[in-house]
C-alpha positions as CSV (number, residue, x, y, z in Angstrom):
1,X,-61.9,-174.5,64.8
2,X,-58.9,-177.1,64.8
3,X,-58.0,-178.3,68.3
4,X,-55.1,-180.2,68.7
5,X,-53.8,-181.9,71.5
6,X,-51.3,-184.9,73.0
7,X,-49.3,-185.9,75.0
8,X,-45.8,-185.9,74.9
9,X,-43.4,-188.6,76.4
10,X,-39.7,-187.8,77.8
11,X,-40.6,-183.9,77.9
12,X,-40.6,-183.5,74.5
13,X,-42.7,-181.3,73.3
14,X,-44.7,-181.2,69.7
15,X,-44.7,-178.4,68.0
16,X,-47.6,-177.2,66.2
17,X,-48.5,-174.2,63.8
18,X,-45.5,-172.6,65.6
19,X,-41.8,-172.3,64.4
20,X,-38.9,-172.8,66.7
21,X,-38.0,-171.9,70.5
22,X,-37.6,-168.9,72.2
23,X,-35.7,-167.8,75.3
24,X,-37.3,-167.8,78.8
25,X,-40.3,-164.4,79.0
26,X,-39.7,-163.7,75.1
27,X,-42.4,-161.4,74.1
28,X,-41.9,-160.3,70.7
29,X,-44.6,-158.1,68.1
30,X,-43.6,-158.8,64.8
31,X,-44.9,-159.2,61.1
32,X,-47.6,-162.2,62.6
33,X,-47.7,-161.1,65.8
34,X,-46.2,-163.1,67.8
35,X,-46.1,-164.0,72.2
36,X,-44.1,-166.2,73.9
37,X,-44.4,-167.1,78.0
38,X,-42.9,-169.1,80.2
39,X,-43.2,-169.6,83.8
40,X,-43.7,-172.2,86.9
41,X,-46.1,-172.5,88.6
42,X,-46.4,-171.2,92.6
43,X,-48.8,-171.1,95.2
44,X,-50.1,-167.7,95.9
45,X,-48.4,-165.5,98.3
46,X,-49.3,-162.5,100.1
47,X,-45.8,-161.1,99.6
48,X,-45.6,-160.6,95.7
49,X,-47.7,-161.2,92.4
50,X,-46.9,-164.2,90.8
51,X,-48.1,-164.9,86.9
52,X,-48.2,-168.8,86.9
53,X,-50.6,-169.7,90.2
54,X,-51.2,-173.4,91.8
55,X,-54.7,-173.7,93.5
56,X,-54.3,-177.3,93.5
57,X,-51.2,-178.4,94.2
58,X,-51.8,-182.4,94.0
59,X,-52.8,-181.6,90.3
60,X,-50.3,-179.0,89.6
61,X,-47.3,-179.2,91.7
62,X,-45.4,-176.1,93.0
63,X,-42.7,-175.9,90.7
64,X,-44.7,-176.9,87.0
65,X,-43.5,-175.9,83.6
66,X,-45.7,-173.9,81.4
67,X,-44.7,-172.4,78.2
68,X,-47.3,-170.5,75.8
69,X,-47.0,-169.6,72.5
70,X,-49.7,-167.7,70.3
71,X,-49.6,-166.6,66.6
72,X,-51.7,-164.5,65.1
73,X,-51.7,-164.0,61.1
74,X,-54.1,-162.9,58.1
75,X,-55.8,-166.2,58.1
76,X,-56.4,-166.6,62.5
77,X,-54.9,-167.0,65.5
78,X,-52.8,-170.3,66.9
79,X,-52.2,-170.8,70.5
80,X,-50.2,-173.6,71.7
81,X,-49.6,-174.9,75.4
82,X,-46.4,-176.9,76.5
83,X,-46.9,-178.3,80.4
84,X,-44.2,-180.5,82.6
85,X,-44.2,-181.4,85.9
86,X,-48.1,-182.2,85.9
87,X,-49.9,-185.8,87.3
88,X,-49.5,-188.8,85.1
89,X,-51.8,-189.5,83.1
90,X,-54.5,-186.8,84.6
91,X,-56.8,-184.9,82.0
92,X,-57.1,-181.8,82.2
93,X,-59.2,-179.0,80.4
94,X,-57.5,-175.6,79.6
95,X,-59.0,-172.7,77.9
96,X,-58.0,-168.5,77.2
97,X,-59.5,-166.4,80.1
98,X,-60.5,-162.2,80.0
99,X,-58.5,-161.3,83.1
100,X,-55.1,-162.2,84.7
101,X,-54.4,-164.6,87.2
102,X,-55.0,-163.9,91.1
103,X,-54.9,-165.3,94.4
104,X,-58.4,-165.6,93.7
105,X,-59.1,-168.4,90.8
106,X,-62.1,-166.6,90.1
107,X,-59.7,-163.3,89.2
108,X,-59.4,-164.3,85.8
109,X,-62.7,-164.1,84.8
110,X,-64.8,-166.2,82.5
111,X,-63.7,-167.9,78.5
112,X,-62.5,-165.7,76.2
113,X,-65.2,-165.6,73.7
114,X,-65.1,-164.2,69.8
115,X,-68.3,-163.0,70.3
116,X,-69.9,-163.1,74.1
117,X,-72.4,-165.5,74.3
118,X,-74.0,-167.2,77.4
119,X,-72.9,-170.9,76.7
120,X,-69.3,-172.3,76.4
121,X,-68.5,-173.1,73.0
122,X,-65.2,-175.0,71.4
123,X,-65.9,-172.9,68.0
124,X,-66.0,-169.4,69.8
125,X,-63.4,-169.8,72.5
126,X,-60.0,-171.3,72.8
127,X,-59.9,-174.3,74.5
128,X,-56.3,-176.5,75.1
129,X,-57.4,-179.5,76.4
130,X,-54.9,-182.4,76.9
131,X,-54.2,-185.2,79.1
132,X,-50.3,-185.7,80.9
133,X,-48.4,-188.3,80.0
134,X,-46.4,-191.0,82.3
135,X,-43.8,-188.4,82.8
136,X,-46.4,-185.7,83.4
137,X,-46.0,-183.8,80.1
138,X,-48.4,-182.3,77.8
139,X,-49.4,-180.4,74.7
140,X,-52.3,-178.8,73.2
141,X,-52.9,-176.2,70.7
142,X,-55.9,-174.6,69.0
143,X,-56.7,-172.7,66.1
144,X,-59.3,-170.1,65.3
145,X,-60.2,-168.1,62.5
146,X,-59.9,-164.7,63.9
147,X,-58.4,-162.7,66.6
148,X,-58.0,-161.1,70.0
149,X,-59.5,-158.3,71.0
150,X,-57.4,-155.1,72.6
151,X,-57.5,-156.0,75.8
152,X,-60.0,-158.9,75.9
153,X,-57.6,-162.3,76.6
154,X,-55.1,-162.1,79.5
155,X,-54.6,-165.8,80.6
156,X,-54.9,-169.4,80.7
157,X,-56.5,-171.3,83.0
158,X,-56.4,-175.0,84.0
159,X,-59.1,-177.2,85.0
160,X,-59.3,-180.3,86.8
161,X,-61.3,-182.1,84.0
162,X,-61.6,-181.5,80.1
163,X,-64.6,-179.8,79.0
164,X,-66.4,-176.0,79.4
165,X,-66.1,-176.4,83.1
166,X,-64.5,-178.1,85.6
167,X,-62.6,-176.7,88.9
168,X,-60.1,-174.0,88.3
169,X,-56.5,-175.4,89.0
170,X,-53.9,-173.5,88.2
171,X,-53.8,-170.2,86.1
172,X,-50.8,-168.4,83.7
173,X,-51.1,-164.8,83.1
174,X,-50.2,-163.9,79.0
175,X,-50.3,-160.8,77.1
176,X,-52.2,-162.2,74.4
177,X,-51.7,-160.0,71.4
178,X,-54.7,-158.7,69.5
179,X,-55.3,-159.0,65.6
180,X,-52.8,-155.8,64.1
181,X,-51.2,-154.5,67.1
182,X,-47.7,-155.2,66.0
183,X,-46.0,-152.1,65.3
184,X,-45.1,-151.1,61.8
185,X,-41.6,-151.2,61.0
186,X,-40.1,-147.8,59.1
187,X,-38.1,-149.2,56.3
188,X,-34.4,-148.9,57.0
189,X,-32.9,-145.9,54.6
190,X,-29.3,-145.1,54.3
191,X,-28.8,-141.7,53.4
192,X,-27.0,-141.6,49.7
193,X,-24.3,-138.5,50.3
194,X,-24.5,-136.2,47.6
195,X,-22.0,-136.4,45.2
196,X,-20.7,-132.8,44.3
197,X,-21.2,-132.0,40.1
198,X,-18.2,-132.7,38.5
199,X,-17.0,-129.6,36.5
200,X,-14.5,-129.8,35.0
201,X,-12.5,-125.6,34.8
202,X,-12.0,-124.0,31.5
203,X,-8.7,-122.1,31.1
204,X,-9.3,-118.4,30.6
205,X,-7.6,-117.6,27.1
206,X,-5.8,-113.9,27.1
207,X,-7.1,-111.3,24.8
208,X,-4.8,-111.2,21.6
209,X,-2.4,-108.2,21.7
210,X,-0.9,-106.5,18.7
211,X,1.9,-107.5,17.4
212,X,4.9,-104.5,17.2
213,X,7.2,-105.0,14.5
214,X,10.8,-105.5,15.4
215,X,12.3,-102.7,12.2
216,X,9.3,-100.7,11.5
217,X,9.9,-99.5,7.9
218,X,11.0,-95.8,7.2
219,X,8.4,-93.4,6.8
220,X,8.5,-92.3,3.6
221,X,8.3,-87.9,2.2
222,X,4.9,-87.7,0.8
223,X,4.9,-86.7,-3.1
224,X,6.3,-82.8,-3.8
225,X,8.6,-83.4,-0.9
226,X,12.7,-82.5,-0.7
227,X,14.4,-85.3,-1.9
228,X,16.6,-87.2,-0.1
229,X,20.1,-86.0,0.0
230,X,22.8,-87.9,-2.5
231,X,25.7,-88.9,-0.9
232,X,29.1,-87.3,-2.1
C-alpha cells in the first residue's frame, strides 16, 4: 500500500491520484467508479442526522471542511481526504470505517479491513493519516490494491493521534463505492431511417395494331370470270 499524506498551506489542497474538482455532494458511478463528498462538520443534534459529526470540538471545530474523494479502477482503489478548519499543526490519524457516522462515535464501527483480521494493519485497511498545517489544512490519500466490498465501507473517521487507535474525533459518512458497481452504459444508437428502394417505373408499351391501308386495292374476278366491261 502507498500512503500519502501533507500538509497543505493557504488551503490549497494537493491533489493526488485524483483528476480535477467537483461540485459540492457530487456522487457520480462512472467507467472507474468514482465518489465525491463534501461536508462540515457539526456537533450532533437530537433534531436531525448530520453526515459530518464533531465529538471534539477543540480538535475539530464546528464548522470544519471535509472533502473525500475515492477512485476505484482495474489496478485498486485511491482515497483521498482534503480537511480545513482543523488545529494548527495537530496530527491526527484517519482511517475508512464499516458503518456511518452517529451521535454515538462508536456508530461507525471498527477499520475497514480487505480481509477481517483481529489487528489493525496499514496494508489491509485505509488509513489517511496527516498532520494540519499553520492555517489548519490537510491532505492525505491512500492507495490499495483492491476494492470495497458491497456494503462494507461507509465512513471516515478522525482520531486524535496518528496510528491504529487513538480517540474518535470527528466522523464523515461516504458512500464508498465497491469494486464494479458502476452501471453499464447502453451504447447510444441513432436509428438509421430506412431509405425506400429506388425503382425507377417502366412505361407500359401498347400492343402493335394492324395497320389498315388507306386505298385497299380492287379485288380482282378470279380466272373464267366475266370480263370487265369496255367502255364505248
Amino acid at each position: 500500500m502507498t500512503v500519502m499524506a501533507a500538509a497543505v498551506a493557504g488551503g490549497v489542497a494537493l491533489t493526488l491520484a485524483a483528476g480535477g474538482g467537483a461540485a459540492a455532494g457530487e456522487r457520480v458511478a462512472a467507467p472507474g467508479e468514482r465518489v465525491v463528498e463534501r461536508g462540515r462538520f457539526m456537533p450532533p443534534v437530537p433534531y436531525g442526522p448530520t453526515r459530518a459529526l464533531t465529538y471534539d470540538r477543540r480538535l475539530v471545530p464546528a464548522g470544519a471542511w471535509i472533502r473525500v474523494e475515492q477512485r476505484t479502477d482495474a489496478a485498486g482503489t485511491t482515497v483521498t481526504a482534503r480537511l480545513e478548519g482543523l488545529r494548527p499543526g495537530q496530527a491526527y490519524g484517519a482511517h475508512v470505517h464499516t458503518g456511518p457516522c452517529g451521535a454515538d462515535p462508536k456508530a461507525a464501527g471498527g477499520h475497514y479491513q480487505h480481509v477481517p483480521k483481529p489487528e489493525a494493519d496499514p496494508r489491509n485497511e485505509v488509513w489517511l493519516d496527516f498532520t494540519a498545517d499553520a492555517h489548519g489544512s490537510g491532505v492525505a490519500g491512500a492507495r490499495q490494491a483492491w476494492g470495497f466490498r458491497p456494503g462494507g465501507a461507509a465512513s471516515v473517521v478522525l482520531h486524535d493521534e496518528p496510528g491504529g487507535a487513538g480517540a474518535r474525533i470527528a466522523c464523515f459518512t461516504v458512500p464508498f463505492a465497491p469494486r464494479g458497481s458502476a452501471p453499464e452504459r447502453p451504447a447510444l444508437v441513432r436509428p438509421v431511417p430506412e431509405r425506400p428502394a429506388l425503382v425507377r417505373p417502366v412505361p407500359e408499351k401498347p400492343a402493335p395494331e394492324s395497320p389498315v391501308p388507306e386505298n385497299p386495292a380492287p379485288a380482282r374476278s378470279a380466272p373464267g370470270g366475266p370480263a370487265p366491261a369496255e367502255k364505248a
